[in-house]
C-alpha positions as CSV (number, residue, x, y, z in Angstrom):
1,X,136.3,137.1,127.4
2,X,139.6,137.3,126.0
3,X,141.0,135.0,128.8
4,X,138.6,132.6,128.4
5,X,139.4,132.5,124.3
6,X,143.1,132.0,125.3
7,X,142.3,129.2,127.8
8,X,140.1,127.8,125.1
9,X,143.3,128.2,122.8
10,X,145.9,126.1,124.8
11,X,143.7,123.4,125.8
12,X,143.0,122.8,122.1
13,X,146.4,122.5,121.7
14,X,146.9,120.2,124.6
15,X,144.7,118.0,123.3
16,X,146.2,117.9,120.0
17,X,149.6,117.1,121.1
18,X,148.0,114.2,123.3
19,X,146.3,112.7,120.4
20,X,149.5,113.0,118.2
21,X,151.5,111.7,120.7
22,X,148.8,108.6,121.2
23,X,148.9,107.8,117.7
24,X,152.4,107.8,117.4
25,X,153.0,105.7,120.5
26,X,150.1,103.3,118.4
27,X,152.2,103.8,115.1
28,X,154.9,101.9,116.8
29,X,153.1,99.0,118.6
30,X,152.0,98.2,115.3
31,X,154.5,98.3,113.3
32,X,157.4,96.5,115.9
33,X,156.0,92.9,116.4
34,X,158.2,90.8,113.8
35,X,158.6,87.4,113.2
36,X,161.5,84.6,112.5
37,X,161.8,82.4,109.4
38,X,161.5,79.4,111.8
39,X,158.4,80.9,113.1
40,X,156.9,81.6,110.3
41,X,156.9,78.1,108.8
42,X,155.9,76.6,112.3
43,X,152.9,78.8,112.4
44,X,151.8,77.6,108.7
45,X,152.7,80.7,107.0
46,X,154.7,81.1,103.8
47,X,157.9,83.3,103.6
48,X,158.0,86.2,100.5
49,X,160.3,88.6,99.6
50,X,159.5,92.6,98.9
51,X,162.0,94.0,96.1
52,X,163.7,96.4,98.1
53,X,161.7,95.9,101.5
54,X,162.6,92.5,103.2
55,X,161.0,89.4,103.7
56,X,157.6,89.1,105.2
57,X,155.9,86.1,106.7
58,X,152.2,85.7,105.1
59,X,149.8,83.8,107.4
60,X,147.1,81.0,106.6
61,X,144.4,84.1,107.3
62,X,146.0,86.7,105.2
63,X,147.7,88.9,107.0
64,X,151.2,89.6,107.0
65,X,154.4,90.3,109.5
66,X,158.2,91.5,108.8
67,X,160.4,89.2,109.2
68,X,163.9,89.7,111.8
């Protein structure tokens, strides 16, 4: 019994690990795709600036991407 509750023990903590890993792997996918100026304009989007966090490209659609 007590094997089996220690087995139980590191595999939940095997799986935790995976999944943190995952989502940091995921974290970073997302948040590395950036854009140009030149880009930006061709696509149709508008250039804006963040006080203290860069320039971002917004799209036509809405959704936004850091500029390089």
């Amino acid at each position: 019994m007590r094997m089996r509750r220690i087995l139980g023990l590191a595999l939940a903590a095997a799986t935790l690990a995976g999944v943190s890993a995952v989502g940091t792997v995921g974290a970073q996918a997302a948040a590395s795709p950036t854009i140009t100026r030149e880009e930006c304009t061709a696509a149709g989007g508008q250039v804006t600036s963040r006080p203290y966090g860069g320039y971002t490209c917004t799209m036509p659609d809405g959704s936004t991407q850091s500029i390089t």
